[in-house]
Structures are given as structure tokens and as C-alpha cells.
C-alpha positions in Angstrom: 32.7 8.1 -12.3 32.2 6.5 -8.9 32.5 10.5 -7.5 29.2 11.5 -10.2 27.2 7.8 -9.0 27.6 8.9 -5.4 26.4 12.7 -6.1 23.5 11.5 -8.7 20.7 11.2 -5.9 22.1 15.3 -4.8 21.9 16.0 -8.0 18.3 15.2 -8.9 17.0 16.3 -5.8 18.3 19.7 -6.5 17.0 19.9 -9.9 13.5 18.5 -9.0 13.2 21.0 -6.2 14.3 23.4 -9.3 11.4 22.3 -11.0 9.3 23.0 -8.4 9.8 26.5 -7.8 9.9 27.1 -11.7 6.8 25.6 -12.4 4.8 27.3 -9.2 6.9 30.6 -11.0 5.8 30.1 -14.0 2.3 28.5 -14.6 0.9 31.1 -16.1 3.4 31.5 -18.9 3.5 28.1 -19.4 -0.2 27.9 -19.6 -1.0 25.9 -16.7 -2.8 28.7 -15.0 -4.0 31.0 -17.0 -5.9 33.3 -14.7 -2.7 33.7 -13.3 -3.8 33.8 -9.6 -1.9 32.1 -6.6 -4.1 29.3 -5.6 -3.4 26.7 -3.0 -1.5 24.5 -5.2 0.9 27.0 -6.9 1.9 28.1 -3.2 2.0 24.3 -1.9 4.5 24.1 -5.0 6.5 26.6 -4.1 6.7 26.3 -0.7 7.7 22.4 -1.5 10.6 23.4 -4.0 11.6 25.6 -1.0 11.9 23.9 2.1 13.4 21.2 -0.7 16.4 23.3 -0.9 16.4 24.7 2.4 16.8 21.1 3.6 19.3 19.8 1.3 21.6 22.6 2.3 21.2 22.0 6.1 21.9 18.4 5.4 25.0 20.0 4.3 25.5 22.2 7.2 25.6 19.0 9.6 27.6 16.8 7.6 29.8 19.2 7.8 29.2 19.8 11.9 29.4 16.0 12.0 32.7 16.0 10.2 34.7 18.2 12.7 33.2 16.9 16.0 34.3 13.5 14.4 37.5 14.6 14.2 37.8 15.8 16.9 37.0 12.2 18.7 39.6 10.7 16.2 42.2 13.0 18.0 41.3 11.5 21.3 41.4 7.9 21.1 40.8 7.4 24.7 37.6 9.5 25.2 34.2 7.4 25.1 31.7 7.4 22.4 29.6 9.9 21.4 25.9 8.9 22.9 24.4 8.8 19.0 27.4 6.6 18.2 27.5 4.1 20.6 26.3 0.4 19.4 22.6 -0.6 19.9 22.5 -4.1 22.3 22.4 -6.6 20.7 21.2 -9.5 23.4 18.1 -11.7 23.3 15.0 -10.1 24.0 13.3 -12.4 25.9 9.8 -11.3 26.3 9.6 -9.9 22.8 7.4 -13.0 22.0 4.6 -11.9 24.4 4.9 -8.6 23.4 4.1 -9.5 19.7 1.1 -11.8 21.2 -0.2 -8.6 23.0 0.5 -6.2 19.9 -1.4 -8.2 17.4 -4.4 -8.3 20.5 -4.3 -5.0 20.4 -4.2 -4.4 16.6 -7.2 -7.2 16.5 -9.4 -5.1 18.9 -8.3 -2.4 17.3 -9.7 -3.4 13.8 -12.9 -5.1 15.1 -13.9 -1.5 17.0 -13.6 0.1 12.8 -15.4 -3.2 11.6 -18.3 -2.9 14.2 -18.7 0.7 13.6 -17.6 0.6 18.0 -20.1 -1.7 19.0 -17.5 -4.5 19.1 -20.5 -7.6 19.9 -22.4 -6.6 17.2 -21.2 -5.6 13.3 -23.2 -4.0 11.3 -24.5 -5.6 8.2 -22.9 -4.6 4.6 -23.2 -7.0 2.0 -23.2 -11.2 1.4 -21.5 -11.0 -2.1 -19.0 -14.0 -1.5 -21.3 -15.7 0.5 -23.8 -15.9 -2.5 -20.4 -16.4 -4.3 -19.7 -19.4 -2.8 -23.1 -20.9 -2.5 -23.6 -20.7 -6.2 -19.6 -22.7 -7.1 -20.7 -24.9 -4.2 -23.9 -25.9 -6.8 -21.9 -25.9 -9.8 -22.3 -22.7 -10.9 -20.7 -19.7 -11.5 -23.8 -17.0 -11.2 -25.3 -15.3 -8.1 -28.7 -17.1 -7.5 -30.3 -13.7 -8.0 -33.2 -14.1 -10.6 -32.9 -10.4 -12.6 -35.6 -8.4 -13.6 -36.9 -9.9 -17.2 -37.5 -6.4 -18.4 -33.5 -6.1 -18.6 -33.9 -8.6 -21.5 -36.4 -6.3 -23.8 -34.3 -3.6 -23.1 -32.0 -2.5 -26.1 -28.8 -1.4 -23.7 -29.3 -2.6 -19.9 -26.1 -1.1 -19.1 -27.6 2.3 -19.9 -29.3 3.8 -16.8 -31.1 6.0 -18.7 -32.6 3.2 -20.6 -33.7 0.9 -17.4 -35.4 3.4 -15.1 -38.2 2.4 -13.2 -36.5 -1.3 -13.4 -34.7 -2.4 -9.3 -31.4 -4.1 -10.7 -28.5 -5.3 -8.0 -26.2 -2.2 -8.3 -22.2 -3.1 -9.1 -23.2 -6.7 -9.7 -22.2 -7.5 -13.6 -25.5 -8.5 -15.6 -24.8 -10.8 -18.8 -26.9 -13.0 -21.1 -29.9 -12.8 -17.9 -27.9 -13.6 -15.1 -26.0 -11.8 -12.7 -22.4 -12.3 -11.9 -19.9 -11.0 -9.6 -17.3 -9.2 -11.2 -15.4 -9.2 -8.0 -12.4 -11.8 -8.0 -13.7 -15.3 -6.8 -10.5 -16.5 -4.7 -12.1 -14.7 -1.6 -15.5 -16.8 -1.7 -12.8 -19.4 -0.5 -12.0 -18.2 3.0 -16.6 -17.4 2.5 -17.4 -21.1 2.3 -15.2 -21.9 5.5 -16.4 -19.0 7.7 -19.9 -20.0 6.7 -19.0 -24.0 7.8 -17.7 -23.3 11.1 -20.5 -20.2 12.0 -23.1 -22.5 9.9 -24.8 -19.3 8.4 -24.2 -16.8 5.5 -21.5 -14.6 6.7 -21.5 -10.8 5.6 -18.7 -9.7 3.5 -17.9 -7.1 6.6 -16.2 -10.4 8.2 -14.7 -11.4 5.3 -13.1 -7.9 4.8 -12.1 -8.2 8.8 -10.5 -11.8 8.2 -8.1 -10.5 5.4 -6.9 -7.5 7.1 -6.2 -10.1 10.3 -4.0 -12.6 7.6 -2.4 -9.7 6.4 -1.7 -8.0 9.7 0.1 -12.0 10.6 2.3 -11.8 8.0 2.9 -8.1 7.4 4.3 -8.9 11.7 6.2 -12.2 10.8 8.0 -10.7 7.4 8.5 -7.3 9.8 10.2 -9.7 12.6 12.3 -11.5 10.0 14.0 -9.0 8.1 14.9 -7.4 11.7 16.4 -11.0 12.6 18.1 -11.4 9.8 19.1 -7.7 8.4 19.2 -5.8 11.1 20.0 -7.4 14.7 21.0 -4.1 16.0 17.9 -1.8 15.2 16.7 -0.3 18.3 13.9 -1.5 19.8 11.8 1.5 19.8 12.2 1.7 16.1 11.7 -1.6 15.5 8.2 -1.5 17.6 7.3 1.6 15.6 7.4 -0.2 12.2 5.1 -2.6 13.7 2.8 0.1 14.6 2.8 1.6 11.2 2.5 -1.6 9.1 -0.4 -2.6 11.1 -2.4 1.1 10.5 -0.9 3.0 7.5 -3.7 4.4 6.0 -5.9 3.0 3.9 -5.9 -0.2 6.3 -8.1 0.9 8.7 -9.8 2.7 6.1 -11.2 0.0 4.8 -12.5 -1.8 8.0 -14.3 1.3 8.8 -16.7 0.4 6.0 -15.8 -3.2 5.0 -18.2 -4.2 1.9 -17.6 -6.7 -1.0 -14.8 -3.9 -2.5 -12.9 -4.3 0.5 -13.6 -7.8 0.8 -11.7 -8.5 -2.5 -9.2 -5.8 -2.1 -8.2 -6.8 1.2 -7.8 -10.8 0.4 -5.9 -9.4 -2.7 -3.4 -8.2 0.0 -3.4 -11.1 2.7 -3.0 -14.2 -0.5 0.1 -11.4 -1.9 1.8 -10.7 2.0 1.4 -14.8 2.5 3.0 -15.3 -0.9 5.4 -12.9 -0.4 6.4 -14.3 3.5 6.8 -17.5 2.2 9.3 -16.3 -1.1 11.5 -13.8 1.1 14.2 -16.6 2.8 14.5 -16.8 -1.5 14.2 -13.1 -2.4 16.7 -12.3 0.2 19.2 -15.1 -0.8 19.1 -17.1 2.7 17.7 -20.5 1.6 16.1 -22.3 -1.2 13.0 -24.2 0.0 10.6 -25.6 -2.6 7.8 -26.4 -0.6 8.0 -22.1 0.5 7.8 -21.7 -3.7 4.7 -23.9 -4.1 3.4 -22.0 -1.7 4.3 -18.6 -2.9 3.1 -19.2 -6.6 0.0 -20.7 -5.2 -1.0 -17.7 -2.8 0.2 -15.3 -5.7 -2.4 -17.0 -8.1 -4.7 -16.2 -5.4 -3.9 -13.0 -5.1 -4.8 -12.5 -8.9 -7.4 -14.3 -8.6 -8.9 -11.9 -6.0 -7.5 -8.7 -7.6 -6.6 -8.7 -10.9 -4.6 -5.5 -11.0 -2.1 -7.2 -8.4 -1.0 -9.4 -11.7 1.8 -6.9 -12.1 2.9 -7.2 -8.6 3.0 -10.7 -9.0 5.0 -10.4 -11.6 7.6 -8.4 -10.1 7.9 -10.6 -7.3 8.1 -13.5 -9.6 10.8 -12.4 -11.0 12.6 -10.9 -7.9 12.3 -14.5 -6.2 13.9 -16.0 -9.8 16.6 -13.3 -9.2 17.0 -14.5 -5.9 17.3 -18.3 -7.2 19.7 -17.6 -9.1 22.1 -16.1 -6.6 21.5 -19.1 -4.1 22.0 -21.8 -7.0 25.6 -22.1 -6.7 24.8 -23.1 -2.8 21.6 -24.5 -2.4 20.7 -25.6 -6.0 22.3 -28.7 -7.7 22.8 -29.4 -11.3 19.4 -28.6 -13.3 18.1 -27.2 -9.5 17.5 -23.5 -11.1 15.2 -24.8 -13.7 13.4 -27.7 -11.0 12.5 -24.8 -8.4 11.3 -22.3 -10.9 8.6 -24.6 -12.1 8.0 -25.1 -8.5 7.0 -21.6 -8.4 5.4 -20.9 -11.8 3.3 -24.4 -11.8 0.9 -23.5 -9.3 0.5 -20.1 -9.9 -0.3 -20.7 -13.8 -3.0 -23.4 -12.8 -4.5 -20.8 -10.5 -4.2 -18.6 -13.4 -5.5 -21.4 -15.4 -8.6 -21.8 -13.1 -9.3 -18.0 -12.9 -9.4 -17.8 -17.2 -11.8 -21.1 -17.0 -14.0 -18.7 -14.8 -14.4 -15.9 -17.0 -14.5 -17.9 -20.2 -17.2 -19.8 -18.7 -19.2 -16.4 -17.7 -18.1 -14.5 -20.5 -17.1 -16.6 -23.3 -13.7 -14.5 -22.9 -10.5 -16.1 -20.6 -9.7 -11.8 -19.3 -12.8 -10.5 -19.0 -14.1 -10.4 -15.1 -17.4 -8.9 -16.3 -16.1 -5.2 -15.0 -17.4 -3.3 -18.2 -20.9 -5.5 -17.5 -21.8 -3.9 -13.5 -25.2 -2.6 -13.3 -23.9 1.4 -12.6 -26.4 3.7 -11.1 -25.2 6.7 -13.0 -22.7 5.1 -15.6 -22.5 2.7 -18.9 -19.6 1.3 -18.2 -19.7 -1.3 -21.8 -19.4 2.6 -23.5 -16.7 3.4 -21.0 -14.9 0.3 -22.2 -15.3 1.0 -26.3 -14.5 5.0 -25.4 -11.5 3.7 -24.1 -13.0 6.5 -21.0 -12.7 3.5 -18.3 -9.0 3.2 -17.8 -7.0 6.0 -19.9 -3.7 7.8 -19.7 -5.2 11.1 -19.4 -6.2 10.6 -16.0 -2.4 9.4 -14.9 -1.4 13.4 -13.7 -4.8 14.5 -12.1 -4.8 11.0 -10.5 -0.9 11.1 -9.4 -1.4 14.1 -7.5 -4.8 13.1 -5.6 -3.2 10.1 -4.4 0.0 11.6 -3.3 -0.4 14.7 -1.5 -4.2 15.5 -1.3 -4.2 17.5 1.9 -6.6 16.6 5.0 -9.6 19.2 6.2 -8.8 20.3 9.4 -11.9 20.1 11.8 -11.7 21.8 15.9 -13.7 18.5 17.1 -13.1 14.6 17.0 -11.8 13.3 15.1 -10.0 16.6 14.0 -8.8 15.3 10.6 -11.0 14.7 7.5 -10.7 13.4 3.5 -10.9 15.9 0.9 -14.1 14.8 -0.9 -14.9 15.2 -4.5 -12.5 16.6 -6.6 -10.1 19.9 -5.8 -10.6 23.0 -7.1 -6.8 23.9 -7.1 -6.0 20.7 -8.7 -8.7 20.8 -11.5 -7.5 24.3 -12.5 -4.0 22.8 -12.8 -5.1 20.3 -14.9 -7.7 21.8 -16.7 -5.8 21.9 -19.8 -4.8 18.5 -20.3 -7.2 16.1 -21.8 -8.5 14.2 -18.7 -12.2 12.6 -19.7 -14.9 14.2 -18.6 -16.0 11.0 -16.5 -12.9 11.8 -14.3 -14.4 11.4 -10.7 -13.2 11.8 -7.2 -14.4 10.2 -4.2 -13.1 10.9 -0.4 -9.4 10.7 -0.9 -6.3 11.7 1.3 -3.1 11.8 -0.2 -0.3 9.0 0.7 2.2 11.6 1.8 -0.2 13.5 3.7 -1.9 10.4 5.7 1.1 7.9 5.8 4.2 10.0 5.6 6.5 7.0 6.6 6.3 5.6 3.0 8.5 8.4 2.1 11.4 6.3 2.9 10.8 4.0 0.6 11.9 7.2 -1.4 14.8 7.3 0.7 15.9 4.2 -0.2 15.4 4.2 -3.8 17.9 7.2 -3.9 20.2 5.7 -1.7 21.1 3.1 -3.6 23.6 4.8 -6.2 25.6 5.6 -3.1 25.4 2.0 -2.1 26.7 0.6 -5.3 29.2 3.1 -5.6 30.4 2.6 -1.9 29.4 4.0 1.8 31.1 6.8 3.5 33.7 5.2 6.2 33.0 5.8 9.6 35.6 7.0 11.6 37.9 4.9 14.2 36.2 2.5 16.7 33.1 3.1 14.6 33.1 0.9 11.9 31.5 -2.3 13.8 28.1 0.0 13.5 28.2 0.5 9.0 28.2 -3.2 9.0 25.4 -5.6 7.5 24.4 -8.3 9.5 23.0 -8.8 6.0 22.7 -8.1 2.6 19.7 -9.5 1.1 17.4 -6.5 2.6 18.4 -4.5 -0.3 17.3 -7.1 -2.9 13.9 -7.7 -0.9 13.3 -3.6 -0.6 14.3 -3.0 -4.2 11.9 -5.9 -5.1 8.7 -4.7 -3.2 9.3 -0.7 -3.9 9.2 -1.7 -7.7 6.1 -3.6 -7.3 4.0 -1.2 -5.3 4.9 1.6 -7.7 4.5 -0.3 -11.1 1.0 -1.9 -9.2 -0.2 1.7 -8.7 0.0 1.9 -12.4 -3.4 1.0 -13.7 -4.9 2.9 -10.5 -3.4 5.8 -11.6 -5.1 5.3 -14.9 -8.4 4.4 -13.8 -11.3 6.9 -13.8 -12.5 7.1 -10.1 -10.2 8.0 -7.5 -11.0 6.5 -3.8 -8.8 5.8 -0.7 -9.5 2.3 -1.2 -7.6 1.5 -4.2 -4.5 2.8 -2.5 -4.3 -0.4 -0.4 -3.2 -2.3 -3.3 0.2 -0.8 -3.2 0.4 -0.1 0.3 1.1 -3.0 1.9 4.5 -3.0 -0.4 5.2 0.5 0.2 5.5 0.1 3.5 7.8 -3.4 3.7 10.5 -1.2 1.3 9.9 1.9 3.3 10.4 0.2 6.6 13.9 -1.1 5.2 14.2 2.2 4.0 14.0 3.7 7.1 16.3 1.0 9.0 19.1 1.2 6.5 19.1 5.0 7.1 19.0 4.9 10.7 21.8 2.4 10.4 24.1 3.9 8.1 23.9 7.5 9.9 24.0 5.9 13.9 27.6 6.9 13.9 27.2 10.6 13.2 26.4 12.8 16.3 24.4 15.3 14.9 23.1 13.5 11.9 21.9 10.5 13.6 19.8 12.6 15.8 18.3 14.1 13.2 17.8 10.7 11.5 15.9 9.3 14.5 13.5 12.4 15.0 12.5 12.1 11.1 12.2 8.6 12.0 10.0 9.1 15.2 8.0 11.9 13.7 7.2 10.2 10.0 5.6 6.9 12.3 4.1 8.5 14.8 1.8 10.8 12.1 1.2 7.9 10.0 -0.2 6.0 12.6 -2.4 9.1 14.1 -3.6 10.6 11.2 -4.5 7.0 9.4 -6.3 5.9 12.8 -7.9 9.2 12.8 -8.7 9.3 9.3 -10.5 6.3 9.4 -12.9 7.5 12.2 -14.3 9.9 9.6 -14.4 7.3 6.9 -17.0 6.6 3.6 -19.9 5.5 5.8 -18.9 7.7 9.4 -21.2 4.5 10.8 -20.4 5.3 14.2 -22.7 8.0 15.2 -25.6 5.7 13.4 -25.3 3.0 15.4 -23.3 4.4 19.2 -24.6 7.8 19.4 -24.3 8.1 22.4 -20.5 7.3 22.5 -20.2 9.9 19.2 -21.9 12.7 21.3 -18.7 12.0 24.2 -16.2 12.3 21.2 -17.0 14.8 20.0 -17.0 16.6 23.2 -13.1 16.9 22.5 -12.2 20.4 20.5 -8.8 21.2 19.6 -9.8 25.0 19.6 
């Protein structure tokens, strides 16, 4: 039984590489090409089910490789190491501090040159939607002091466009009862209201976006150095330096900087309250310590979190749960009689009063504790109140189309800067595959690149989740005089990456089964993603260090995954929604794009 665990992981890659090929072979049979012509998708299929196989059976090939030259070493005690087996050093690093400092400098400018469109001293203006946010809670109300157009109110359906033409309405914002509200979460008008104190003017939403993506950059760095300290003391260096570099940019981060409006605003400050949550639960998660001051916190940011993005409920859910988990296996050493019970209220309190809050909100808008007024937004093109009854809004016919424009959406290849582009509106090979399942016809695409394409370092994450029948089952034993490098410094990683993987995929959930598909959205899983694929990737570099052909192998995946996420996600974001750059530095576009591949 123990054999069949270890094999499972094998045995469903096989098969799903199986699938692969079949269904490329036979789409037309089947019905899922009927024109029966070999489009871009049907050989991207097959080419994947392919290479799927090809690789698992060179895997093969060097295990076995690894096996004899192993054995060989076992037969002379006396010779040295092999280079990929020796152990890492493990001594202080003493100027790792300053280099942090001058990383997160560099990530800082990094972000403000996407914010500013270049310019750097100047930003360009987007929107003031928490700034009018937190002007009207600062008066007592929960409105935008926008007066509406009193036509809206003769008018039998406002939310119909058809209906209010020739009427100027503030697009996206949600109109109700003759007032505009912000449908927007309101926890971001927070971080608004103390900007605007210490600049002592309205601050755009484009610094409010930039401020996020710094608080999650700090704590997506401090989690990043703690799971190294505590997990994995040996990682090399330059591995550990290239999961900085990829937490920092894996697309859509800089994405969403390139163009930072109220959506990225909320989405982004969505992230930092969830990342400063989740930093302050991991010593819990992990099993180190029990702190309950670190669990007010945590429920308190994760109410936040909601309370900025309602879809990242579900991930605070998981993450509740994974830091109960983790109180329950510290109990017995940190936790005294009735302590379980006392330090789970410490973290459920506070996020249920946030929670609370957040329903007092919406009732008071809407007469209705869930609704954020999203069915309400004044939509140039769309009714989104008929969306909502048609059940056309969120539905789980867009869940395949969806799935695989958010996955593997290839990039446009371009001979000048920045080389790399999003696919933009929807894909003719991927509408003909789906053409015959029942996907509403409101089913839109906006620029999108696929997570596997532009951040191919989350794939480890993958990695992980099929390593871990192995892991239960038991590891392969390293051979003499290498056993020191199979050991866990510690074991809570596996609990924190099982915890974060489970939350960015169930978070991606309602994405997946929304109607409009934009790069965006996919930071709301992200952030996760990455955490569980970084562990990912540092358990397999770990568990392979003592095989001499393997481990190579192991590091040049390693290299190779970071080193494209953090090109083609900086690139990527060059040519994002707005391409603001050569509006407002011309002249710096024109030297760019001086630069031609071919």
C-alpha cells in the first residue's frame, strides 16, 4: 500500500499526459472540434501530453544514472563528495540585512517607474474613488458626495444603457435609491484618510494602489525570510535571492501598477491586509509558537482583507482554519487547560466584528448585510441587475473557457520593446474548443496572459502538491555520508505550503466563474501561489541535492522557471491596459523601442 501511495503522483501524471494526447487525437470524434482542423490549441495539446511523457521517462533515465554513480561512491568510502552533493554553508550571512534594505529599494523604484508611467516625480492621475470614500465616512456617511443626474430617477431601469442615453452617469460607481455608492470594498479608504492627513490633499487612487503593493512586497520579504530561517537554513543563497525576486514581480503585480485605478486599489489592499494577516498567523500555521496578540492581529487584518475584497472570504477561510489546525498541534506545548478554545476566539473575535462592520455597511446602503452594490454599477455597455437575476454574472459555464485563459494563454511575440504582449480579447482556438458548451453569451475577455505562460515558477506549487503522497508514505534514503542533506531543519513548511496552495486554488474559484476575464483578477490568488510554490521549489531542491545528475537538473528548472517569471512579468507589464508610457515619456518610448530582437 505504501509502494501504490508513493507511485500515485507517477501514476496520474502519466494518465493525465494520456489524456492529453487523446483528447488533441480525438476532438473531432468527441465533438469538440467539429471542423476537424488542427488549430493552435489541438497541437499545443498534443505537443503538451508529449513532452509530458517524454519527460517523465527521462526522469526515469536519470534516477536510474543517479542510482549507479551512487553506487559507485558507496563503494569508495574514502573518495570526496560529488560537487551536487556536497552540503550548502550553513554560517551567518552577515550582510544579508543590507542586502534585503537594498532589494526592497530596488523593488520600490522599480514599482514607482510602472506607477508613474517612467516619469518617477510625477504620477499620472487615475481616479479619487477612496478618497471621496473616505471623505464621505469621515461625514457620517456612506455615499460618494456625487449629486447623480435626476433624470436617472424618471427613468424605468437606470441600469439599462439603452434606457439612459444622452444622460453623463459615473461609470462602475453603483447607483441606488439617487445616490451613488462605491461598490468597491471600503477597508482601503482607511490607509485614503491617512495618506490624505499627512499629504493634506485628496490622494489619487494610483497612490493608494502603489501603497498596497509596497505592504505586500514587506511582508511577502519577511514571511519569504522566515520560512528560509526556520525551514530551510541550508537553501542556497542564490535560490533563496531568486524567490525574492519572483515574489516581488510574478505577474500580475506589476501589472497592476502599470495602470493603478480604484480596481487595483481594492484588489491590491485585498492582498497586503491577507499577506499581513497571514505573516502574523505563520509562527501558528507552522507549529513554532502560540502568540495571541499575532492572532488578534491576523483575524483583524483578514477581516480587512474581506472587507477590501470580498472574494478573498474563502481564503480567509482556509487560513482560518489552517492556523486552528496549527493550534491544535502546539496546544499540548504552548496552550494550557481551556487555551485551544481562549486563542481561537482571539482569532475569530476580531475578524467577525470586521465582518460585523462590513454587513452594517451594506445593510445601511442596501438594506441587505451581502450585497456590496456590484449588480447596481452604472455599466457603459451592460445591465448588470439582469446579469444578476439571469444568473449570467457569475455562472459555472464559464469555469472551462475561463480555466484555460488564465492558465496557459500564450503571449504575442513582438521584434521591438518590449518584445512580449497579452493576448487581447478572446482566442479563436479556445472559443472553437469551447464552442459547444453552454458558456453565456456575455462571456468576455480582456488583455489576459496565462499563469503558466507569464509566471512559470508557480508550477511548483504543483510540484509540491504531488509530492506529498511520497512524503507521507516516506522519502527515498540517501546514500552513505549523505543523509545530513534529506533532513528538515523543520517541518511546519509542509503545513504552511499545503495551507496557502489550497487557498489560492479554492480563491480562484469564483474568478473562474465570473463573466470577464482580466489579468487583474489573477492577483487575488497569486500572492498564495507563489508562498506554496516557493516551498515547493525549496523542498525539491532539498530533497534531490544529494543526486548528481538529478540535482543538476533540479537547479536549472529552478533557475530557468524564476528567471522567466521575473522577465516576462516585468516585460509584460510594460505593455499593460493603459501602455501610459509613450503618452506621457515619448521621448524615452521612441529609445525603447529602438531595441529589435530581429
Amino acid at each position: 500500500m505504501t509502494r501504490l501511495v508513493r507511485r500515485l503522483p507517477l501514476i496520474l501524471s502519466i494518465l493525465g499526459a494520456l489524456a492529453a494526447i487523446l483528447l488533441a487525437l480525438a476532438a473531432g470524434p468527441l465533438g469538440v472540434d467539429e471542423d476537424q482542423k488542427w488549430g493552435p490549441f489541438r497541437i499545443g495539446l498534443l505537443i503538451l501530453g508529449l513532452c509530458w511523457l517524454a519527460g517523465l521517462g527521462g526522469l526515469r533515465l536519470v534516477d536510474a544514472l543517479d542510482r549507479r554513480l551512487l553506487a559507485k561512491h558507496a563503494l569508495a568510502p574514502a573518495a570526496p563528495l560529488h560537487p551536487a552533493v556536497r552540503a550548502p554553508a550553513t554560517s551567518g550571512r552577515p550582510f544579508q540585512a543590507l542586502g534585503v534594505l537594498l532589494f526592497l529599494i530596488a523593488v520600490e523604484l522599480l514599482y514607482s517607474w510602472y506607477a508613474s508611467a517612467s516619469l518617477m516625480t510625477r504620477w499620472p492621475s487615475t481616479s479619487q474613488v477612496y478618497s471621496l470614500l473616505a471623505d464621505a465616512l469621515s461625514h457620517g456617511r456612506t455615499d460618494l458626495q456625487i449629486d447623480p443626474p435626476r433624470e436617472l430617477a424618471n427613468i424605468g431601469n437606470p441600469y439599462d444603457p439603452a434606457q439612459r442615453q444622452g444622460i453623463a452617469v459615473y461609470a462602475d460607481a453603483s447607483y441606488f435609491r439617487g445616490r451613488y455608492y462605491a461598490y468597491w470594498g471600503p477597508a482601503p479608504a482607511i490607509p485614503a484618510a491617512l495618506l490624505k492627513a499627512v499629504f493634506r490633499r485628496p490622494v489619487g487612487d494610483e497612490y493608494i494602489a502603489f501603497a498596497a503593493s509596497s505592504v505586500g512586497l514587506l511582508f511577502l520579504t519577511l514571511m519569504i525570510l522566515r520560512l528560509h530561517k526556520l525551514s530551510f537554513p541550508g537553501l542556497p543563497p542564490w535560490l533563496l535571492w531568486a524567490t525574492l525576486a519572483v515574489v516581488a514581480v510574478a505577474h500580475p503585480i506589476l501589472w497592476n501598477l502599470s495602470d493603478p485605478g480604484v480596481y487595483e486599489a481594492a484588489i491590491n489592499w485585498g492582498q497586503a491586509f491577507l499577506l499581513a494577516g497571514l505573516f502574523c498567523a505563520l509562527p501558528i500555521i507552522d507549529g513554532s509558537k502560540e502568540s495571541s496578540k499575532n492572532l488578534v492581529l491576523a483575524g483583524s487584518l483578514w477581516g480587512l482583507a474581506i472587507a477590501s475584497r470580498f472574494t478573498l472570504v474563502i481564503a480567509v477561510g482556509v487560513l482560518t482554519i489552517g492556523t486552528v489546525a496549527g493550534l491544535n498541534r502546539t496546544k499540548r506545548r504552548f496552550l494550557g487547560r481551556g487555551g485551544w478554545l481562549h486563542a481561537s476566539a482571539a482569532l475569530a473575535l476580531p475578524l467577525a466584528v470586521v465582518v460585523a462592520v462590513l454587513g452594517a455597511y451594506n445593510y445601511l446602503r442596501f438594506g441587505n448585510v451581502a450585497e456590496t452594490g456590484l449588480q447596481f454599477q452604472m455599466q457603459i455597455e451592460l445591465d448588470y441587475t439582469r446579469l444578476t437575476d439571469d444568473h449570467t454574472m457569475f455562472n459555472q459555464g464559464y469555469f472551462i473557457p475561463n480555466a484555460i485563459y488564465y492558465s496557459v494563454t500564450p503571449v504575442r511575440l513582438s521584434a521591438t520593446f518590449p518584445f512580449l504582449k497579452p493576448a487581447r480579447g478572446k482566442l479563436p482556438s479556445v472559443e472553437m474548443f469551447v464552442r459547444n458548451l453552454d458558456v453565456p453569451d456575455v462571456h468576455s475577455v480582456e488583455d489576459i496572459s496565462g499563469l503558466l505562460v507569464a509566471a512559470p515558477f508557480v508550477v511548483f506549487s504543483l510540484v509540491f502538491l504531488g509530492r506529498l503522497a511520497p512524503r507521507r508514505a516516506g522519502r527515498a534514503t540517501p546514500p552513505a555520508g549523505c543523509e545530513a542533506l534529506a533532513l528538515d531543519a523543520g517541518q511546519g513548511y509542509s503545513s504552511v505550503a499545503a495551507t496557502v496552495i489550497l487557498a489560492a486554488i479554492l480563491t480562484a474559484v469564483p474568478i473562474l466563474a465570473y463573466r470577464h476575464v482580466a489579468n487583474r483578477f489573477e492577483l487575488d490568488y497569486v500572492p498564495l501561489l507563489v508562498i506554496g510554490s516557493a516551498l515547493g521549489a525549496w523542498d525539491l531542491q532539498r530533497a534531490n541535492r544529494w543526486r548528481p545528475i538529478r540535482g543538476r537538473l533540479v537547479n536549472v528548472a529552478l533557475v530557468t522557471a524564476a528567471a522567466a517569471t521575473v522577465v516576462v512579468s516585468i516585460l509584460l507589464a510594460v505593455s499593460g491596459p493603459a501602455s501610459k508610457i509613450d503618452d506621457y515619456n515619448p521621448t524615452l518610448w521612441r529609445l525603447l523601442t529602438q531595441f529589435r530582437l530581429w
